[in-house]
C-alpha positions as CSV (number, residue, x, y, z in Angstrom):
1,X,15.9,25.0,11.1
2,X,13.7,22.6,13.0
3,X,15.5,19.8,15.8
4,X,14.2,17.4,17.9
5,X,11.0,15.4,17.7
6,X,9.1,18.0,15.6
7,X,11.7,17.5,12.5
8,X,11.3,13.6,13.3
9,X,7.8,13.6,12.7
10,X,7.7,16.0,9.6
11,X,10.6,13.3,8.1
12,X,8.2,10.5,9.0
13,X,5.0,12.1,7.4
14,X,6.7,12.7,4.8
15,X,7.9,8.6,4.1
16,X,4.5,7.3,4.3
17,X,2.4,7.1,1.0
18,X,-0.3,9.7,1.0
19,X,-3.4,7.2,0.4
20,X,-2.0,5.3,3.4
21,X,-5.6,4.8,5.0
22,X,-7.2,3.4,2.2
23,X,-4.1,1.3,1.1
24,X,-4.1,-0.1,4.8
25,X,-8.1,-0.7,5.2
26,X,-8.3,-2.3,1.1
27,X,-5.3,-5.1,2.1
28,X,-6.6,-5.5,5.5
29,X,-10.4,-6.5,4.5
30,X,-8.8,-8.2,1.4
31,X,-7.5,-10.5,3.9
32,X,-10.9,-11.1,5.7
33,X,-9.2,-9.3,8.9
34,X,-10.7,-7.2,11.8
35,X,-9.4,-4.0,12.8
36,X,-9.2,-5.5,16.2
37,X,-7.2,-8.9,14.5
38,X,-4.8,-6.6,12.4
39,X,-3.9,-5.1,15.5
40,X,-3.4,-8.7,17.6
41,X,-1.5,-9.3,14.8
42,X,1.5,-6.4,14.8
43,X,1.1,-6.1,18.2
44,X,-1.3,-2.6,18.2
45,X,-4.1,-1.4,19.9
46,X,-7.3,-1.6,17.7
47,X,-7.9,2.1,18.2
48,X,-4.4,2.8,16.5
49,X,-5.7,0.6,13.9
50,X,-9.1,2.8,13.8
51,X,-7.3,6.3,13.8
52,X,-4.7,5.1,10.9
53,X,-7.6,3.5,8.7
54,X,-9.2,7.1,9.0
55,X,-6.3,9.5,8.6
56,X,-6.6,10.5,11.1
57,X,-3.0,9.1,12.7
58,X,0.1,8.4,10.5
59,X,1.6,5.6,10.8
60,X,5.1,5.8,12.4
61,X,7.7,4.2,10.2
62,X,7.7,1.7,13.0
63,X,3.9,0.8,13.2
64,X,4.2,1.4,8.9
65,X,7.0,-1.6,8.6
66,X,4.7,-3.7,10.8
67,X,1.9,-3.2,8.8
68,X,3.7,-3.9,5.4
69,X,5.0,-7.3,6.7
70,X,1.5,-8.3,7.8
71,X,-0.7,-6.8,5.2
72,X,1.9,-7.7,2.3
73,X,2.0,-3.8,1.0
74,X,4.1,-1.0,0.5
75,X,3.8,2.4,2.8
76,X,6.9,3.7,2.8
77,X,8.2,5.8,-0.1
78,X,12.3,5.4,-0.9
């Protein structure tokens, strides 16, 4: 059984919508925002912004809420 941060991260992985990226980079240009605004905006680095737009980060369910709240979308499966 796994404990700690590495059971963490697989329970956050698994809350986030698999198409995230796309989901993220289609509300955020829907809007007419930069990556480097988007992340003004929740308070982010625009590199986060970069590596979550091209999977190559998931979100935490922190970063996630942030992002639903500005970009009116849903990332975070119940």
């Amino acid at each position: 059984m796994k404990r700690g941060p590495d059971l963490e991260m697989d329970l956050d992985e698994d809350l986030i919508v698999p198409d995230y990226a796309s989901i993220i980079r289609r509300a955020r240009e829907s809007l007419g925002l930069t990556q480097e605004q988007l992340g003004r905006l929740i308070n982010e680095k625009p590199s986060v912004i970069r590596r979550i737009e091209s999977g190559a980060m998931v979100p935490t369910p922190v970063i996630a809420r942030k992002l639903e709240r500005a970009l009116k979308i849903r990332l975070i499966q119940e």
